[in-house]
C-alpha positions as CSV (number, residue, x, y, z in Angstrom):
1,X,-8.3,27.4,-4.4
2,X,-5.6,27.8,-1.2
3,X,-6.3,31.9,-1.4
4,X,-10.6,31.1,-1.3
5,X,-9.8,28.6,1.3
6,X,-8.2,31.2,3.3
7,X,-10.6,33.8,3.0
8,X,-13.6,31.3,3.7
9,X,-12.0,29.9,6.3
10,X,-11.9,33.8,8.2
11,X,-15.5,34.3,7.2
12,X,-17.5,31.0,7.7
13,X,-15.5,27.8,9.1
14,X,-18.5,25.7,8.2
15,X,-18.3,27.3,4.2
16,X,-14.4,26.8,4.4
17,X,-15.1,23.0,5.5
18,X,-17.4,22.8,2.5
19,X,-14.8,23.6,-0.1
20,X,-12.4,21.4,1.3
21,X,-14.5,18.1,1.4
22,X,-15.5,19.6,-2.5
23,X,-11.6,19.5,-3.4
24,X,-11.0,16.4,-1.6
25,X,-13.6,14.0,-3.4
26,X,-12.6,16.1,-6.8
27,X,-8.6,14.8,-5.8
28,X,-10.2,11.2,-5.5
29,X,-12.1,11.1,-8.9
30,X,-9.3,12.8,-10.8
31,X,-7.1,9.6,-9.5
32,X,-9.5,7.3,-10.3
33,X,-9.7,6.4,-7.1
34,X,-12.2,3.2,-6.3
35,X,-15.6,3.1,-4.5
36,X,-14.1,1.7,-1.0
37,X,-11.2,4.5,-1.0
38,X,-14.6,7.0,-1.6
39,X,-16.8,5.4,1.3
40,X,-13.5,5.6,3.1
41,X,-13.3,9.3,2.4
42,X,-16.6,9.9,3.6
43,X,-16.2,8.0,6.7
44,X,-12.9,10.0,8.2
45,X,-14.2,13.3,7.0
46,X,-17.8,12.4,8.8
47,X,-16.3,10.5,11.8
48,X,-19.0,8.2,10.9
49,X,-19.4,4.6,10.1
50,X,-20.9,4.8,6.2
51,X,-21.7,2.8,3.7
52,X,-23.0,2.2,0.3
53,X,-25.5,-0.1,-2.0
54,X,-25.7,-0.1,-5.6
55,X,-26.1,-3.1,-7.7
56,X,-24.8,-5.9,-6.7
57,X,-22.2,-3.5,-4.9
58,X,-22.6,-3.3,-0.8
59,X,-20.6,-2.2,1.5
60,X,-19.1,-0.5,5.0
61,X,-16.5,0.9,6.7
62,X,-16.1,2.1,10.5
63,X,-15.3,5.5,11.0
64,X,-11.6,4.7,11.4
65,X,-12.2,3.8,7.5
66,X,-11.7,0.0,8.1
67,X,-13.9,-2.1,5.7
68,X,-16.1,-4.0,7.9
69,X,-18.4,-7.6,7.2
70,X,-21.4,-6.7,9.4
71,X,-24.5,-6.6,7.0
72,X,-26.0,-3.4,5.5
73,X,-29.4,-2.4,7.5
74,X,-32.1,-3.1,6.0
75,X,-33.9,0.5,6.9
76,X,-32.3,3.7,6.5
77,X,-35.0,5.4,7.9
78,X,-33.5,8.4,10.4
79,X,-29.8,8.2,8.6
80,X,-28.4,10.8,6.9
81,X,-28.1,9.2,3.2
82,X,-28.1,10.5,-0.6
83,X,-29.1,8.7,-3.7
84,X,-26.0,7.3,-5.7
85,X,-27.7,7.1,-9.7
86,X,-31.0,5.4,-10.2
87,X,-30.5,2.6,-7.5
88,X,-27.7,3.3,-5.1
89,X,-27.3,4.7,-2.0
90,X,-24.6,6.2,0.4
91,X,-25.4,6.7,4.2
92,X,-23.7,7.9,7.7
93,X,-24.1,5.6,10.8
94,X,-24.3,8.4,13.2
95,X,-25.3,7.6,16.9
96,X,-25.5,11.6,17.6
97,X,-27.3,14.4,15.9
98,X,-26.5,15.0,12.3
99,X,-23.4,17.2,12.0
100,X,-23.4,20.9,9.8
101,X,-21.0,19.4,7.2
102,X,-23.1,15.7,6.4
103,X,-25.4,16.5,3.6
104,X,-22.3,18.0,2.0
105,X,-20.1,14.9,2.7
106,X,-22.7,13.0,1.3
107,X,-23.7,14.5,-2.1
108,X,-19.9,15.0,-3.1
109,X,-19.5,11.2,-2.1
110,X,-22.6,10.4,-4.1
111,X,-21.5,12.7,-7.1
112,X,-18.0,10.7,-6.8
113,X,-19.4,7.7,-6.4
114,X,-21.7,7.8,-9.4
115,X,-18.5,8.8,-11.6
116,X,-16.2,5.8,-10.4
117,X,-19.5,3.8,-11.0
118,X,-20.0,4.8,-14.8
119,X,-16.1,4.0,-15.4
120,X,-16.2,0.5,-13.5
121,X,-19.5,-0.5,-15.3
122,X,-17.9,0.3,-18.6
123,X,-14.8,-2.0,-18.3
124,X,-13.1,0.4,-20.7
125,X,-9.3,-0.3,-20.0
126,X,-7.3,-3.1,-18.6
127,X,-6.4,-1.4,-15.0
128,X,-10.5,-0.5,-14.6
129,X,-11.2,-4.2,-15.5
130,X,-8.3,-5.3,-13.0
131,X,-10.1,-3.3,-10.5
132,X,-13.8,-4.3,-11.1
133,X,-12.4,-7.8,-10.6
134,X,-10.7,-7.5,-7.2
135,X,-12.8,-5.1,-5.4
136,X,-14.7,-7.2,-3.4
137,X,-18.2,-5.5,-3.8
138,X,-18.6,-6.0,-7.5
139,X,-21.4,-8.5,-8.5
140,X,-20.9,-11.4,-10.4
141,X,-22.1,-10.0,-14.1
142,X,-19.4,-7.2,-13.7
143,X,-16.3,-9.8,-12.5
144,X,-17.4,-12.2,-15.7
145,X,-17.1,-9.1,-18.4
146,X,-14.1,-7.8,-16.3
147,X,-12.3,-11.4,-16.7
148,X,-13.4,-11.4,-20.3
149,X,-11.9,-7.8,-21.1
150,X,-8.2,-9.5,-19.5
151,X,-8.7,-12.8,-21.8
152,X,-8.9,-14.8,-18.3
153,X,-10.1,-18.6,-18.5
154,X,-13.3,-18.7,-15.9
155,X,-11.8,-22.3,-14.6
156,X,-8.1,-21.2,-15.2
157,X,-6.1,-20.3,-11.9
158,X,-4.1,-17.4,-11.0
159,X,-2.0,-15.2,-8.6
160,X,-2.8,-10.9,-8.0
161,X,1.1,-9.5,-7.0
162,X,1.1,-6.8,-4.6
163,X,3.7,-4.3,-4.8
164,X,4.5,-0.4,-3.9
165,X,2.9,2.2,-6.2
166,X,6.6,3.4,-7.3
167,X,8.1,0.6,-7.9
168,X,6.8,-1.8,-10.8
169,X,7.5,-5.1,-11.3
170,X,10.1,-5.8,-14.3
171,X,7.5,-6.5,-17.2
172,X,8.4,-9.5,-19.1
173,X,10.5,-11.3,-16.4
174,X,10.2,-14.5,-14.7
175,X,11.2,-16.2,-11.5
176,X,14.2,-18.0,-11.7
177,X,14.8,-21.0,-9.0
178,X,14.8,-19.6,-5.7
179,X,19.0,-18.8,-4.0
180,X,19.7,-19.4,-0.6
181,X,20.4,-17.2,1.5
182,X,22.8,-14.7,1.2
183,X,26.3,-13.8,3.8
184,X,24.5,-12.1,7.2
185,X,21.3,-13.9,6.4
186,X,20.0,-10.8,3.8
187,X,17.5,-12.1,1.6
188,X,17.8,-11.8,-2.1
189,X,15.3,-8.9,-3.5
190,X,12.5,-9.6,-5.5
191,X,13.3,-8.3,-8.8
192,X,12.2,-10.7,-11.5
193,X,9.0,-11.8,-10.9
194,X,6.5,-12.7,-13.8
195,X,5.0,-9.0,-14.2
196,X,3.9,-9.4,-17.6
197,X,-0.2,-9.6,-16.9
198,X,-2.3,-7.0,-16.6
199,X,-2.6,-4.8,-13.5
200,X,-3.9,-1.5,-12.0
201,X,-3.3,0.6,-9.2
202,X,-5.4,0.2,-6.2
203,X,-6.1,2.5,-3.0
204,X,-5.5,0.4,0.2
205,X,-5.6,0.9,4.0
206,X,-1.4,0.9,3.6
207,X,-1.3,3.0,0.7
208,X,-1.5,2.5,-3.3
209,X,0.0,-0.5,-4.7
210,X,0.2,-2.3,-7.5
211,X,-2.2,-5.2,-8.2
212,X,-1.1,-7.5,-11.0
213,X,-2.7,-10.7,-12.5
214,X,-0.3,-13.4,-13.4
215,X,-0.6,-17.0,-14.4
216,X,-0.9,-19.0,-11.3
217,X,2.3,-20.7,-11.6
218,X,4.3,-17.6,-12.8
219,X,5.5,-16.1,-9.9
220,X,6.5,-19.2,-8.2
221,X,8.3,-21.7,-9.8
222,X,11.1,-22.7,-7.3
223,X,12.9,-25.9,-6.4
224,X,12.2,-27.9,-3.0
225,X,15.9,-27.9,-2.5
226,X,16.6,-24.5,-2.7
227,X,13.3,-23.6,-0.6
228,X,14.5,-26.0,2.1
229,X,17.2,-23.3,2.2
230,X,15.4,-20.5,3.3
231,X,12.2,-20.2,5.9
232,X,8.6,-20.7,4.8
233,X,6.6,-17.9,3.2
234,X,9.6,-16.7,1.3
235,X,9.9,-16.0,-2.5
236,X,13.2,-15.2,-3.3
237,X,14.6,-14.0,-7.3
238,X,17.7,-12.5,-8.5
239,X,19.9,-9.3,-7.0
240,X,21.4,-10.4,-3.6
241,X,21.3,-7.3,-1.4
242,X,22.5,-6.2,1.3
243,X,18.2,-5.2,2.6
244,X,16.0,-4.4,0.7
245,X,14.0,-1.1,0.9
246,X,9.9,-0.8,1.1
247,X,10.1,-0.2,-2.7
248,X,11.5,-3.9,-3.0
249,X,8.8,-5.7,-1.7
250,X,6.3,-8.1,-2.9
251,X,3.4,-10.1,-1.6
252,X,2.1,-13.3,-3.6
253,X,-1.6,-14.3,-3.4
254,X,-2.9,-17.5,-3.3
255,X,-4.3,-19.0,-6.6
256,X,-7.6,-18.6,-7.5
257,X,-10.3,-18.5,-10.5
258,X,-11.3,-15.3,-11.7
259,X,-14.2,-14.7,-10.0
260,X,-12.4,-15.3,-6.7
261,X,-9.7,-12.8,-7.1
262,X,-10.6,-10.5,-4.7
263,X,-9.5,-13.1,-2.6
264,X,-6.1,-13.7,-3.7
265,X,-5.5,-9.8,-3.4
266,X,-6.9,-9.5,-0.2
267,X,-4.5,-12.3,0.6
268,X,-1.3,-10.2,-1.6
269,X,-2.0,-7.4,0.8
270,X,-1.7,-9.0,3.6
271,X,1.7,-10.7,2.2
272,X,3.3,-7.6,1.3
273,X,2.6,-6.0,5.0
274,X,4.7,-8.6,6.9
275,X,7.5,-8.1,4.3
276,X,10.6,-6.5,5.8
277,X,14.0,-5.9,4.2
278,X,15.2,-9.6,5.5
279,X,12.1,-11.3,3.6
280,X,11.2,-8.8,0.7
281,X,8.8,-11.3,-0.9
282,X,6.4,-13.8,0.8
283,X,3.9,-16.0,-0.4
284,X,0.4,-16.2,1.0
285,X,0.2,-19.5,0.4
286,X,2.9,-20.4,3.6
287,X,1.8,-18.0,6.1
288,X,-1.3,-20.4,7.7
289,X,-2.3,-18.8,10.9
290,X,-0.9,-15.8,10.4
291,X,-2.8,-14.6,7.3
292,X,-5.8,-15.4,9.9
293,X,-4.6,-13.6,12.5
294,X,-4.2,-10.3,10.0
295,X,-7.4,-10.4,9.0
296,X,-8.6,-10.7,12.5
297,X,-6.1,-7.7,13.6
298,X,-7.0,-5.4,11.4
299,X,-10.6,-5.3,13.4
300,X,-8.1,-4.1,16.8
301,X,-5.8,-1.4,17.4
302,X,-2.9,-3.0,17.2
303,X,-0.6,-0.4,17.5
304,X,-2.1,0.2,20.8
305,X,-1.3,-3.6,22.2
306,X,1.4,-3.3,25.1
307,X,3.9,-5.6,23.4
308,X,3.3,-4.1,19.5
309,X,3.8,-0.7,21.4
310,X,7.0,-1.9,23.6
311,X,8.8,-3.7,20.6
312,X,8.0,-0.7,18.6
313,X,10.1,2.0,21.2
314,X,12.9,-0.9,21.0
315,X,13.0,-0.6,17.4
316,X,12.6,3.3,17.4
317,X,15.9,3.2,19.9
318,X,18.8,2.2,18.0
319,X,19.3,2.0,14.1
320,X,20.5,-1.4,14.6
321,X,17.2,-3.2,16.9
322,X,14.8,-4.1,14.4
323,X,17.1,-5.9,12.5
324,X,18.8,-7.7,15.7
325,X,15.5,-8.2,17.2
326,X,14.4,-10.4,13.8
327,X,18.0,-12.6,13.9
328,X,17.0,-13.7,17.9
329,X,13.4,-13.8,17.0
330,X,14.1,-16.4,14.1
331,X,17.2,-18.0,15.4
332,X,17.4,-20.8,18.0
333,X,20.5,-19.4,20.2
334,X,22.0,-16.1,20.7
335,X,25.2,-17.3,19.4
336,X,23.2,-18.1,16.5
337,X,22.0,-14.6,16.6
338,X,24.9,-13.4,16.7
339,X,26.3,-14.7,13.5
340,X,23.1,-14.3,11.4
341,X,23.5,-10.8,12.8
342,X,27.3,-10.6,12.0
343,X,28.0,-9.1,15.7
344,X,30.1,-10.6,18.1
345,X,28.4,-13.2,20.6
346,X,28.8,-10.9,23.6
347,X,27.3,-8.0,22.1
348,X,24.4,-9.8,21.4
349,X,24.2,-11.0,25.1
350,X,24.5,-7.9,26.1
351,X,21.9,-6.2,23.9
352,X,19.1,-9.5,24.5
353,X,19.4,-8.7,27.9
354,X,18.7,-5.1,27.7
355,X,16.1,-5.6,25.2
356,X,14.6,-8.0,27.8
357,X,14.5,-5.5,30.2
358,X,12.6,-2.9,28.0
359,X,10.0,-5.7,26.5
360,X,9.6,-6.8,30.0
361,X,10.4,-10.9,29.1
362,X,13.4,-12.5,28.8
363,X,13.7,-13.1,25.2
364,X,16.4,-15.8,26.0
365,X,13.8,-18.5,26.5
366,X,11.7,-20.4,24.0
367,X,8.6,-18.8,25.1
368,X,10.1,-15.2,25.2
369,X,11.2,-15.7,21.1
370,X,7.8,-16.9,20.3
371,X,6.3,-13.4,22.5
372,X,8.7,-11.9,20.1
373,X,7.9,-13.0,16.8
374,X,4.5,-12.4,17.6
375,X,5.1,-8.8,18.7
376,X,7.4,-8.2,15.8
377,X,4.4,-9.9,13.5
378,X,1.4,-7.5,14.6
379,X,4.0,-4.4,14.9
380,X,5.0,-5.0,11.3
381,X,1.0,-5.0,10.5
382,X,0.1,-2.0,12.4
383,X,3.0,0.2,11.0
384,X,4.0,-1.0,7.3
385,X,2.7,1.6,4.9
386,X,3.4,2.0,1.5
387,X,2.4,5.8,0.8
């Protein structure tokens, strides 16, 4: 395939374009790979906002490949679409003329989509069921056989875990009380949380993860004592460490009833992308506004906010900044700082004030840690991946 590529790509760029959008959507299909990672795919290739009915299924993505809630026209008349089966449909949003390589982008996406179609319909294993129940666009009929297929009570709540591809949760484990913290203000990783329920892996904006379904009270039985030990959001478990890497994280959604899943993924995800190797595991459920203002982020370029971009050359400057940054952000005194950091007190003055200077507020000051946390917040959403 690399040799015709090579060759094409001397004779006919537009031909050479045309295999590689051919292997690409093959390379999706072979992963299983699920209908909004497809309309993604077509999206980037096209540079296009596209989208895609079939069913009870809708939906769209911008051409930057973000899912998007605005509703799907209601003519297609003058857009560049293909047929999907019997009833569906896949389409560009093109402003311009039609580019040389959209009819091709189109029919391999349609070909692909009508594959991933016939293996979500069929509800065959546990991980396609997983995935017809939290991908958003699937229509009711499909979530009821999917929660059937995984034995789940319609009325009965639970959680969806979200974790890196690579790194599975411990099957057959359970939470124990949650620790304080541990010496320098480390977190303890999350290690043994319920993983025993059925799960799949799912293609995200931040990568593949790991979706799994436990009970809703599985993953979070901890005492009010120890939690008043440690800051909201935060599930800890077993294996103090000294950080925890992106492999170690988890994000807990919020409880819901099987046909609502989608929802507690959506809110997983969103968990798991403010994790850090200070608070490996965080729970939806405690993150209020700022769950709300992820969701509304993702519709910005965040990494292109002035303070996301200046705390993000702080952070790229010294090994040491991120995590220095997080003890001032979430401590109420430098001194304080200082020990959670385990520096001495006038190193940390003297770092705050040149890390003032490059953020360009004085992070000394109520109002300057809050500017931080914030900054340190959007930066974590705009550049947390988990490829």
């Amino acid at each position: 395939m690399e040799e015709l590529l090579g060759r094409l790509t001397a004779l006919d760029p537009i031909a050479s374009e045309g295999v590689k959008i051919i292997t690409y959507f093959d390379a999706l299909v072979q992963r299983q790979a699920g209908l909004e990672a497809l309309i993604r795919g077509a999206a980037i290739l096209a540079g296009s906002p596209a989208g895609f009915v079939a069913g009870g299924r809708r939906m769209r993505v911008t051409s930057a490949g973000a899912r998007t809630r605005e509703p799907v026209p209601s003519d297609f008349a003058g857009r560049p679409s293909h047929a999907v089966g019997a009833e569906g449909l896949v389409w560009l949003e093109r402003e311009d003329e039609t580019h040389a390589n959209d009819e091709m982008i189109l029919e391999r996406a349609a070909i692909a989509l009508g594959v991933t179609l016939d293996r979500l319909n069929g509800v065959a294993t546990t991980s396609q069921a997983v995935e017809t129940l939290l991908d958003p666009s699937s229509g009711a009929d499909a979530r009821k056989l999917a929660a059937v297929h995984l034995r789940l009570r319609a009325t009965h709540e639970y959680r969806v875990l979200a974790t890196p591809a690579g790194r599975p949760l411990d099957p057959g484990s359970h939470a124990p009380a949650t620790r304080p913290l541990a010496p320098g203000g480390r977190m303890p990783v999350a290690r043994s949380v319920a993983a025993d329920g059925p799960h799949a892996l799912l293609d995200t904006t931040v990568g593949i993860l790991r979706a799994t379904i436990v009970d809703a009270d599985a993953p979070a039985n901890t005492g009010t004592a120890a939690r008043a030990a440690i800051p909201p959001g935060i599930v800890t478990t077993s294996d103090v460490a000294s950080g925890a890497d992106a492999g170690d994280r988890l994000g807990i959604g919020e409880a819901r009833v099987p046909a609502l899943l989608h929802e507690s993924w959506a809110h997983a995800v969103i968990a798991l992308r403010l994790t850090n190797a200070r608070w490996p595991a965080i729970r939806a459920d405690d993150l209020g506004v700022l769950a709300d203002i992820a969701r509304l982020a993702d519709a910005a370029d965040l990494a292109g906010l002035a303070d996301v971009k200046a705390v993000g050359s702080v952070v790229a400057s010294s090994r040491h900044a991120h995590e220095l940054l997080e003890s001032i952000a979430v401590t109420g005194s430098l001194r304080s700082a200082a020990a959670d950091a385990g520096l001495h007190h006038s190193t940390v003055q003297a770092k705050a004030a040149e890390f003032s200077a490059a953020l360009g507020y004085d992070l000394r000051t109520p109002a300057g840690r809050v500017r931080l946390t914030l900054a340190l917040t959007l930066w974590q959403l705009a550049s947390n991946r988990f490829d």
